[in-house]
N, C-alpha and C positions, 0 to 999 in steps of 0.2 A: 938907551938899550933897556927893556925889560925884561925884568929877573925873575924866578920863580911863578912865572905864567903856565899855566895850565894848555895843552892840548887837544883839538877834540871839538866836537858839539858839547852842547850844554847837557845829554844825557849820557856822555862818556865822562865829562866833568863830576857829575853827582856821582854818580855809579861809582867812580873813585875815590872821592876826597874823602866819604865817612872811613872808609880802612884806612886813609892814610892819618886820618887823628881818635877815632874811635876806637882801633883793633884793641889797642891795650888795656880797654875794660871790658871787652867781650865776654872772655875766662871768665874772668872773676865775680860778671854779671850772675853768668851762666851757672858757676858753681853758687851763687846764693842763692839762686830760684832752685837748685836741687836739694838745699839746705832746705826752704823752706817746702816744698811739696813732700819732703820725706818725712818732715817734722807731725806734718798734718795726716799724711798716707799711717803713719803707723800711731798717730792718736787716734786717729778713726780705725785703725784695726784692733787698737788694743780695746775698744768700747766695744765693739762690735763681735768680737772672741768674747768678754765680760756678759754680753746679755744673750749668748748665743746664739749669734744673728742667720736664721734661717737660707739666709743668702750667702753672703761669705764665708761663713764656717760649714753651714749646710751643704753646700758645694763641695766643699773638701771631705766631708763625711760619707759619703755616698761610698757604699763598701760593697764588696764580695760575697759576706758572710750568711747574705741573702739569694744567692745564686751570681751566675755570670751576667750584672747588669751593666749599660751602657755607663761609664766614667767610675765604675766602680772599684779600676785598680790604683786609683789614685786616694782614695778614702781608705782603702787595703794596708798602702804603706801608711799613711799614718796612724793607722789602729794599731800596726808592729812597733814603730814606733815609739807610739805612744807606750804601749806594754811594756818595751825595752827599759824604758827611761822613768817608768810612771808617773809620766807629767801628763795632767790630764786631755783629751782629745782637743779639746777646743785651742788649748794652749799651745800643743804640738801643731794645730793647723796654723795657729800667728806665729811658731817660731816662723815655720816655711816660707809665709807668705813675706813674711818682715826681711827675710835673709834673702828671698830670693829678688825683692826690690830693690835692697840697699846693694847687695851684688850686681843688679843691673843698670844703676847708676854711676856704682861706683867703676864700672868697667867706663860706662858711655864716659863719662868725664877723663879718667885715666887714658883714650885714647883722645879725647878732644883735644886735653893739656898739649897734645906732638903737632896739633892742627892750626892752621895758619886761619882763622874766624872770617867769614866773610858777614858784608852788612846786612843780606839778605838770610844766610841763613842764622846768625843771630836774630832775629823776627822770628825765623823757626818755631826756632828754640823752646820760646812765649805762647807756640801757638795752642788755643783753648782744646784742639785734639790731642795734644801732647803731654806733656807732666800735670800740665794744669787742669787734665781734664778731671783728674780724682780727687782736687779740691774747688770746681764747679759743682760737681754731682759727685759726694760722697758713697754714692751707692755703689759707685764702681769703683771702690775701695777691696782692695783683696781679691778678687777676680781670678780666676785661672789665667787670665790672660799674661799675667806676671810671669811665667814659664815661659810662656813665649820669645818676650821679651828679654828675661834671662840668655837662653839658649841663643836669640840672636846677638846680644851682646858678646858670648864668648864664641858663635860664630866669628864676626867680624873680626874680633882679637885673633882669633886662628888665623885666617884670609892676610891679616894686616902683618902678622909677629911671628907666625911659626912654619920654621922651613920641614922638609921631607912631611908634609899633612897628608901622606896617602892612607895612613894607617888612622890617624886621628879620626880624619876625615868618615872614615870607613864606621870607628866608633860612636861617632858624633852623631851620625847617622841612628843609628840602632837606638840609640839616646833618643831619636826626635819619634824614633816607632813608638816607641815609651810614651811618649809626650803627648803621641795622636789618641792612643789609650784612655790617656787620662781626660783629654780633653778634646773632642772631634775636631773642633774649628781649627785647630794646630794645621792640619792637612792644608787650609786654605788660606793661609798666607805661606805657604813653602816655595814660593815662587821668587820672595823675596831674598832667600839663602840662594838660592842662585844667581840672581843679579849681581849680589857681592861676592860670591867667587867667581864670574866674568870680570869683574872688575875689580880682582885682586892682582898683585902682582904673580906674573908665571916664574920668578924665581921664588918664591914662596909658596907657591901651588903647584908640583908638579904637574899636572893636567887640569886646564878648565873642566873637566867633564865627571869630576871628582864634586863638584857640588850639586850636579844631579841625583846624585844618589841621597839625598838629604829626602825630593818630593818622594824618591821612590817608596824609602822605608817606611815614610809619613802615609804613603796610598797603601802598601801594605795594611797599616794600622788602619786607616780607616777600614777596608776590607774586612777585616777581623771585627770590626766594631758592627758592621752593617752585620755582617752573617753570622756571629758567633755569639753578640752577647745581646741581651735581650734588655725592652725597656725598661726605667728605672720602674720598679715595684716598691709605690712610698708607704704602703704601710707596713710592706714585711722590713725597708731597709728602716723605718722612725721604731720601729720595735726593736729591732740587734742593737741601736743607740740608747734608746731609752733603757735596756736591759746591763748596758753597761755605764751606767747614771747621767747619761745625757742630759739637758735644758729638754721640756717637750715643746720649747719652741724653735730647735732648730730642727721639727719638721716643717714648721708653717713656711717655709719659703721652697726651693727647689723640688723638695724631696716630692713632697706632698701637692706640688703643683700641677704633676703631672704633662706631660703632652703626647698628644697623639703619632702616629705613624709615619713618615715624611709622605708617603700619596696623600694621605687625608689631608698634611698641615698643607701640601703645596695648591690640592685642591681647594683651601680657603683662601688661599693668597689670590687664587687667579678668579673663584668668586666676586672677592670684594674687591678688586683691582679697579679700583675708579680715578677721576681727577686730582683729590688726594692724594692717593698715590702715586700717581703721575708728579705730583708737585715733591713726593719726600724723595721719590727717587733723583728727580733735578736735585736734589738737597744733598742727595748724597754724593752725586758725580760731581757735582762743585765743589764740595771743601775738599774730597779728596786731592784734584785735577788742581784747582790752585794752591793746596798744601803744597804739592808735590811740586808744582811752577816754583812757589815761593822758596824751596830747596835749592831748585837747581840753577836759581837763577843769579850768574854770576861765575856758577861752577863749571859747567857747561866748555869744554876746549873750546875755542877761537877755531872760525871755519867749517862744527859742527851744526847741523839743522836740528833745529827742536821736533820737527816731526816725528821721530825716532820714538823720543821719550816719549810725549805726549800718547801715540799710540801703545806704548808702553806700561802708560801709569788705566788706559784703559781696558786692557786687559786684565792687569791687578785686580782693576774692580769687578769685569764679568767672571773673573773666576770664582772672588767669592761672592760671587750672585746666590749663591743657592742658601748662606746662610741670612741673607736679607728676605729670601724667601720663608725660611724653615724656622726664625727667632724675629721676636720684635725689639731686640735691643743693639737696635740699628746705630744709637748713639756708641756702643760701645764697638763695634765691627767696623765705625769709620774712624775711630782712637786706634784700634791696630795699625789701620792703614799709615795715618800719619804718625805712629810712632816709628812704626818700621823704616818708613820714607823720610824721617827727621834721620835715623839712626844709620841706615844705609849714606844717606848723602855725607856720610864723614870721609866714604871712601873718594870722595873726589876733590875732599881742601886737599889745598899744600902742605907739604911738610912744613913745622916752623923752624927757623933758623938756629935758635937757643930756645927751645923746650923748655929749662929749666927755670926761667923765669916767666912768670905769671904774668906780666907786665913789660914782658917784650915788646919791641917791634917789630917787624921782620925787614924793615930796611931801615939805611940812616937817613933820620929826617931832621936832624941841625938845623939845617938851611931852607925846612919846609918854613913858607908862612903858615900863620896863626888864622884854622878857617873861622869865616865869618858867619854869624850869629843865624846867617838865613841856613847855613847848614844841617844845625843843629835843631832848628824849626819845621823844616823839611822831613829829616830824618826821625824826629818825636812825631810827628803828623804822619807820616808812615809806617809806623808802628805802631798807634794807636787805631789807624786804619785795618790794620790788617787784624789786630790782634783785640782789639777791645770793642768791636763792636758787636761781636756774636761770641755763643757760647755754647757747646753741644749738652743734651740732656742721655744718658744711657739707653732708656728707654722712654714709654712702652706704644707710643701712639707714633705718628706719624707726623707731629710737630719735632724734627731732630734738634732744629734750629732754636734757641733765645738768645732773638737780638739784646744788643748791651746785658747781656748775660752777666760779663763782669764787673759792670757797676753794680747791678742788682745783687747781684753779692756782696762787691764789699757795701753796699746801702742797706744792705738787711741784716746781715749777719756778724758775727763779732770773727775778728782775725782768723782765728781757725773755731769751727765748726763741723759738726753733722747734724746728717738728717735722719730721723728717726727711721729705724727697718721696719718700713712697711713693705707689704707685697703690692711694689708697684709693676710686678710684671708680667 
């Protein structure tokens, strides 16, 4: 009679066996690659706040005090502030950015810790669009896009852990108008707050239709942003900064960069629209579309068809079509996609059994054998597949893609690093 035999074809067999001896270093994988992206996300913020970095500080400085210009209520609060506390501007923009990452981690882990890890999306987890993407290309260190990221993370905490959310929900909202304010592209992943209140629990959501109201307020704001405020004007905003002892290098990146109109930029996109571009756009519907496979795969209810999603993770992308159109930092607009898509796919593990230990299993395996070596070979080779062969750059050409990106990192550079703030964009 044989014992402890396996089930299945040989891709039901794989498909299982890594959870049934791998699960219990998942976490704790999980939590030291957050240890280490954090370490480096706020070394490189604190260098970069230090020389005044024209991009990540310059972004956040962009104010009011120059008239109603585009993203300028987000440079507004922190010039109050900054006044409030007199810690000087540069400083005040890395508490933000530091606190509103380490809050966005600290959430996504704090709800993983309840999640039952599957093989596939530990791979995720790794992937170069994901935490890993700000220490391939340091440039995309401090980003507005942190906000984002924030706000989805105590979305889904809502969605996941708080009951009667009609009134939240309603605030949360008004918060994300805020947010479109600050930053336009907020607008164009709002699509993704609603997928996670579809797929939250209804006794925890009174109405699915309670996280529509999220793109609403978000289209509000962009409205306001289109008709009301006008474009950044970088030399009246590098003078209100320089007049209150600014670096005069944090105009040379955003401020000072200038761009033109959205007809003019779109009519240059559709100018120069050639087989290149033909080639960056395949670039970009591929790592999002198998980012987003490599989530759900596993997760997916039994007897459901992938066509659904698939059509699903393709409209994500043509929605934010317009900012691939209207910006060239195409590396950073497909890091949304798959952070969101890593973050969202929490809503669909299992509960775990005993949360409280790190090192659970979620069933008793006494009596599992001891997998064999090809498993664990397999499973390494699968991982390195997915995840080390390519590496996204932020910007600014239409090369999104470097293969073995992450060798080439760790082969050139020393553990943690940056790269110098130049205007690459």
């Amino acid at each position: 009679m044989k014992a402890h035999t396996f089930t299945g074809d040989r891709k039901q067999v794989f498909l299982f066996e890594p959870d049934r001896f791998l699960q219990r270093y998942y976490f704790p994988t999980i939590a030291l690659l957050v240890l280490f992206t954090s370490v480096h996300y706020l070394r490189v913020a604190y260098l970069q706040a230090m020389d005044w970095s024209g991009w990540s500080i310059g972004e956040w400085l962009i104010n009011l005090e120059a008239g109603w210009v585009r993203r300028g209520l987000g440079g507004q609060i922190v010039l109050l502030l900054s006044d409030a506390t007199s810690i000087p501007m540069n400083w005040m923009a890395l508490v933000i950015q530091v606190l509103s990452y380490l809050v966005f981690v600290g959430l996504f882990l704090t709800i993983l810790r309840k999640k039952a890890i599957t093989f596939w999306y530990f791979v995720a987890c790794f992937a170069p669009g994901f935490l890993l993407f700000t220490y391939y290309d340091s440039m995309a260190v401090g980003r507005k896009e942190v906000l984002l990221y924030l706000a989805f993370a105590v979305w889904l905490w809502i969605c996941l852990y708080v009951r009667q959310a009609t009134v939240i929900t309603f605030c949360f909202s008004l918060v994300c108008l805020v947010l479109t304010l600050i930053h336009e592209t907020f607008f164009f992943y709002t699509p993704y707050f609603v997928i996670v209140g579809l797929l939250s629990n209804n006794a925890r959501m009174n109405s699915r239709w309670q996280a529509w109201l999220i793109p609403s307020f978000s289209f509000l704001g962009a409205l306001i942003t289109v008709f009301l405020f006008e474009p950044i004007n970088g030399a009246v905003v590098c003078n209100s900064l320089l007049a209150r002892g600014a670096a005069e290098v944090v105009c040379s990146g955003i401020i000072t960069f200038g761009a033109p109109n959205a007809s003019i930029l779109l009519g240059q996109y559709i100018s120069h629209f050639d087989k290149t571009t033909w080639f960056a756009v395949f670039q970009v519907f591929a790592v999002i579309i198998i980012s987003g496979g490599i989530v759900l795969r596993g997760l997916i209810l039994p007897g459901r068809s992938n066509l659904p999603y698939a059509f699903g993770l393709l409209l994500l992308v043509f929605f934010s079509a317009p900012l691939f159109m209207l910006a060239t930092d195409w590396g950073r607009w497909i890091s949304m996609h798959v952070t969101l898509l890593t973050c969202a796919g929490v809503m669909l593990l299992k509960e775990r059994e005993n949360p409280k230990s790190l090192l659970n299993h979620t069933a008793n395996y006494a009596s599992t054998p001891r997998p064999c070596f090809k498993t664990y070979l397999i499973a390494m080779a699968l991982f390195a597949l997915v995840n080390m062969t390519y590496s996204l750059q932020h910007c600014c050409d239409k090369t999104i893609i470097v293969l073995f990106g992450p060798f080439k990192k760790i082969e050139n550079t020393r553990l943690f690093s940056v790269v110098s703030d130049v205007s690459q964009q």
